[in-house]
C-alpha positions as CSV (number, residue, x, y, z in Angstrom):
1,X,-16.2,7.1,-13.4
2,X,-17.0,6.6,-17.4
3,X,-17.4,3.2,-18.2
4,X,-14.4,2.4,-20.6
5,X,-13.8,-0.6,-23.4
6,X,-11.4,-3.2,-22.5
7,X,-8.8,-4.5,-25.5
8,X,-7.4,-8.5,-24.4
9,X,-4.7,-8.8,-26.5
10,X,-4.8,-12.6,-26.4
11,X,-3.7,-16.1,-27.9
12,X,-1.1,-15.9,-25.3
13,X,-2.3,-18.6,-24.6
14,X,-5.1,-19.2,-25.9
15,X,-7.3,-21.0,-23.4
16,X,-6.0,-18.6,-20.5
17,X,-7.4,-16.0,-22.8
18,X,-10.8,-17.5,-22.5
19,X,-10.0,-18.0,-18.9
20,X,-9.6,-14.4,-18.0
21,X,-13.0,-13.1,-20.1
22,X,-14.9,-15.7,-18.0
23,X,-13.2,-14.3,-14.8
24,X,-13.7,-10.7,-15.9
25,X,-17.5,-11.8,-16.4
26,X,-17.7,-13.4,-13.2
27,X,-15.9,-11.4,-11.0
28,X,-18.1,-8.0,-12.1
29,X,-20.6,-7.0,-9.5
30,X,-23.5,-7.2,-12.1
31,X,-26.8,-7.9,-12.5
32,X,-27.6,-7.7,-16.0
33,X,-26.0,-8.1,-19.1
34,X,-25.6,-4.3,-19.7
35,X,-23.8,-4.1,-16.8
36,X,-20.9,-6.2,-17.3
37,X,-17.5,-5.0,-19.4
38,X,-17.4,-4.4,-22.5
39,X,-14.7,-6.3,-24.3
40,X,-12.9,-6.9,-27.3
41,X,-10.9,-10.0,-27.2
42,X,-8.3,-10.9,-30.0
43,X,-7.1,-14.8,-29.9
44,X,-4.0,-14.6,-31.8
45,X,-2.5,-18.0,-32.1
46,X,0.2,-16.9,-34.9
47,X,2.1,-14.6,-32.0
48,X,6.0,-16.1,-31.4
49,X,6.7,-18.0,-28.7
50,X,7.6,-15.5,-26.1
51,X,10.2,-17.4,-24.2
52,X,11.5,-18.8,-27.3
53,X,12.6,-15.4,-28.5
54,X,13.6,-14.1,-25.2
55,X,16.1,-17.4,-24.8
56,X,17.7,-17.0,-27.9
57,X,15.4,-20.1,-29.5
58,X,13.6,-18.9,-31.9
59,X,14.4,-15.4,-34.0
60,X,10.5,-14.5,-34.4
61,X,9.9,-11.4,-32.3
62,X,6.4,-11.4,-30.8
63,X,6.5,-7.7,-30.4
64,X,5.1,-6.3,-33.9
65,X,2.3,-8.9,-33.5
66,X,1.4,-7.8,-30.4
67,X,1.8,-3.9,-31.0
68,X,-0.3,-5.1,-34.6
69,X,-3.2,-6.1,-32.1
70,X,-3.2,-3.3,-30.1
71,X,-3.6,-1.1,-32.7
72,X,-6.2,-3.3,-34.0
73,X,-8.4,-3.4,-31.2
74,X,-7.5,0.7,-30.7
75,X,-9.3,1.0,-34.3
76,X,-12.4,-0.8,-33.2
77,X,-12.8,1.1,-29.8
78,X,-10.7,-0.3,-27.1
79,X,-10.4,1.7,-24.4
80,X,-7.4,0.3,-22.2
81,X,-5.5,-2.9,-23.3
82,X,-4.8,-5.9,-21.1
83,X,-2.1,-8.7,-22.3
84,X,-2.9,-12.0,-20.6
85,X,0.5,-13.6,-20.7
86,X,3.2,-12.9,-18.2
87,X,6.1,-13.1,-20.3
88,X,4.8,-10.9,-23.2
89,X,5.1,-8.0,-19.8
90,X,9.1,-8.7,-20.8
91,X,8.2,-6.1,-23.6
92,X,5.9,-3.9,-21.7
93,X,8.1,-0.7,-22.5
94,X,8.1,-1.4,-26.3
95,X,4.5,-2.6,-26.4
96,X,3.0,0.5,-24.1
97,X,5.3,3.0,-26.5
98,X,3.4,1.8,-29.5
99,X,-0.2,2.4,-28.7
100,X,-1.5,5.5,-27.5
101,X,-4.0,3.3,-24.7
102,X,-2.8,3.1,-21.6
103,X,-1.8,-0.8,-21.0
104,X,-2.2,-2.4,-17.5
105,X,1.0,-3.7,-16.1
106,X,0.1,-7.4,-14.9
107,X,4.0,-8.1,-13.5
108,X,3.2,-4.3,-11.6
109,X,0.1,-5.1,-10.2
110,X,0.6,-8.7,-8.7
111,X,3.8,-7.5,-7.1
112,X,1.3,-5.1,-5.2
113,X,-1.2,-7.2,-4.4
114,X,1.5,-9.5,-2.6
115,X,2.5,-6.5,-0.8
116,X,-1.0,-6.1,0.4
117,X,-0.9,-9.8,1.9
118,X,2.3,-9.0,3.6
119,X,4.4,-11.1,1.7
120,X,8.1,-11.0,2.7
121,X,9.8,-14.1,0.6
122,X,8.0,-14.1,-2.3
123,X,8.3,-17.8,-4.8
124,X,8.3,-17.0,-8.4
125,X,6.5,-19.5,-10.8
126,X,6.7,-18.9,-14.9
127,X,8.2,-19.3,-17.9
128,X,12.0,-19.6,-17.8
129,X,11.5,-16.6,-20.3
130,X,10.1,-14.8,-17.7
131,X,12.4,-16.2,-15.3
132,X,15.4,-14.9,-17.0
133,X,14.3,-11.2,-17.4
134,X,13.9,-11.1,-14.0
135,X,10.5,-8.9,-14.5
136,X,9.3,-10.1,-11.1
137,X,12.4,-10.4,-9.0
138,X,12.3,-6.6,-10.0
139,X,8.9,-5.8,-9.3
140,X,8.7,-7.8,-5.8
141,X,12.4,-6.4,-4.4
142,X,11.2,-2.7,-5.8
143,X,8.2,-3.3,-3.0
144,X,10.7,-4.4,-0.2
145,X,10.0,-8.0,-0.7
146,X,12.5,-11.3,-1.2
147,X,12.2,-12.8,-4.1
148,X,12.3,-16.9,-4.5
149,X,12.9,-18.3,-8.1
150,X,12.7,-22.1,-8.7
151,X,16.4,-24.2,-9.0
152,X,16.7,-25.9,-12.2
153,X,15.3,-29.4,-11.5
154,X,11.9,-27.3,-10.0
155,X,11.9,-24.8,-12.9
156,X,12.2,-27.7,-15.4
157,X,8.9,-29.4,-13.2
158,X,6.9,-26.0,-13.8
159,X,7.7,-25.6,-17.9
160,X,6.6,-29.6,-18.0
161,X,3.3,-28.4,-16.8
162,X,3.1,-25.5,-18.9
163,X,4.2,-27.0,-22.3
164,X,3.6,-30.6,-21.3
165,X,0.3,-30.6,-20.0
166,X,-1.5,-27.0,-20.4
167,X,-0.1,-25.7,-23.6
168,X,-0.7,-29.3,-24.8
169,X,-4.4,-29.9,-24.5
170,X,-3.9,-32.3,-21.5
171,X,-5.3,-32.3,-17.7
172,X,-2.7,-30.3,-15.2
173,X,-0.5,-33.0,-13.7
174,X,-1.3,-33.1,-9.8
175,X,2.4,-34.9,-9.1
176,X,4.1,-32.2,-10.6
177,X,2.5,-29.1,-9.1
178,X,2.7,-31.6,-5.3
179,X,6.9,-31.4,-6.2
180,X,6.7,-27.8,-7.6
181,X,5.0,-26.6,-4.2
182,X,7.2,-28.9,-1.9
183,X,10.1,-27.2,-3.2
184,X,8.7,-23.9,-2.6
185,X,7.8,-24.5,0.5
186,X,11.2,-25.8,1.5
187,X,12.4,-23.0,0.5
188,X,10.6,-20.9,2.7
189,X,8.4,-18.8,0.5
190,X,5.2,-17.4,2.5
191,X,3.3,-16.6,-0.8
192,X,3.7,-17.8,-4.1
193,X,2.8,-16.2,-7.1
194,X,1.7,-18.1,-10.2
195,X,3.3,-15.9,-12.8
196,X,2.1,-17.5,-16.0
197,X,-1.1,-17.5,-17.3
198,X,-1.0,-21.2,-17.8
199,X,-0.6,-21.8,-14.2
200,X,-3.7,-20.2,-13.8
201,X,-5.6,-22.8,-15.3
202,X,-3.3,-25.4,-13.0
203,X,-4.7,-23.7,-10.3
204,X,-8.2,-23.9,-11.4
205,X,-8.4,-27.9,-12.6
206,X,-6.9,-28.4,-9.4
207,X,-8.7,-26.2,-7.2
208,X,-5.4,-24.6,-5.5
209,X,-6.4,-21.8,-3.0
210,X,-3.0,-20.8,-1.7
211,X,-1.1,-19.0,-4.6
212,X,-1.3,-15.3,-6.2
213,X,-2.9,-15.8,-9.2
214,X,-1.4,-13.2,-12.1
215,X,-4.4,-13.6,-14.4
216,X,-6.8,-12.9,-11.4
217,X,-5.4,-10.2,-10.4
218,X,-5.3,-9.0,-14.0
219,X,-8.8,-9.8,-14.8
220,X,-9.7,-7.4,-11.1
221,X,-7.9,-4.8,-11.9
222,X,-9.1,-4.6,-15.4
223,X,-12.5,-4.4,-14.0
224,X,-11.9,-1.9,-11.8
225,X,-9.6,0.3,-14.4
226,X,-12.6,0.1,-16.7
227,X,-14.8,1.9,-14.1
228,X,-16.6,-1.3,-12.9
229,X,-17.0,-3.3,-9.4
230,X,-15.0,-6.4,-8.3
231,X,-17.5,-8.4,-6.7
């Protein structure tokens, strides 16, 4: 397979887009420099809010920005585009329609790789913009699988630690995520999928190794789309 360019369309946020070029780097079976991905990476920190727009908050569209990005990382020799934000997936359609590079579906391929683990009640963990569209719900009840969203007092706990603490420069907030997961679990979920980018870096500062991490399995399957090996 031809070795391809990868585009990140980034700032989304902005250190989850640092996040995923590390995991792209260390997750490529490599042994030298030349044999790692080649990747453009925008950080675009003027790009709406996403769930802002999407609840009615805020009236500045995200969309051109994003499409302006693609196009710009087209010009310079992207190959295949990658966004690393969940919520931005809430415009895939328009977004995809508006370059000619194929664009990897993030919500798509987590929802698989649940699948793969034999997921059957699946917990849902984002934005409440993401929440609301109901991108995942979708994508996991498409695959034969039972969607879980948060009630209000949990989904409230996980935008804390996504605005609060993440988005805000400040250490992940191990009480939170310990009342986030209990209610998951009481719920009955048997995976849980970390659908927000932010949640990614949660799991990293503090060391979860039981969710489905979104970004992850972005930054794998971008890999492997590009013609390269997971480790």
């Amino acid at each position: 397979m031809n070795k391809k360019t990868l585009g990140i369309i980034g700032g989304v946020g902005p250190l989850a887009t640092m996040f995923i070029g590390e995991m792209i780097v260390r997750r490529t079976a490599a042994k030298t420099d030349q044999e790692h991905v080649n990747m453009l990476i925008t950080n675009n920190t003027t790009i709406p809010d996403r769930t802002a727009f999407i609840l009615g908050k805020s009236e500045e569209n995200p969309v051109p920005v994003i499409v302006s990005d693609a196009k710009k990382l087209e010009a310079i020799g992207a190959e295949i585009l990658a966004i690393p934000c969940n919520t931005a997936h809430s415009f895939y359609e328009e977004i995809a329609q508006e370059t000619t590079l194929p664009v990897i579906n993030m919500i798509e391929e987590t929802a698989k790789y649940a699948k793969k683990k034999d997921a059957k009640r699946v917990g849902i963990l984002g934005t409440t913009g993401t929440i609301s569209t109901g991108i995942y719900q979708d994508a996991c009840a498409g695959l034969g699988m039972e969607p879980i969203v948060p009630n209000e007092e949990t989904q409230a706990l996980v935008m804390s630690l996504i605005y609060d603490d993440i988005k805000a420069g400040k250490p992940a907030s191990l009480e939170k995520w310990q009342m986030i997961r209990r209610a998951m679990d009481e719920a009955n979920c048997d995976e849980i999928i970390l659908g927000c980018t932010e949640l990614s870096i949660v799991r990293q500062e503090l060391q979860l190794t039981d969710c489905i991490d979104s970004l992850l399995v972005l930054a794998e399957t971008a890999i492997e789309k590009c013609g390269y090996q997971v480790k």
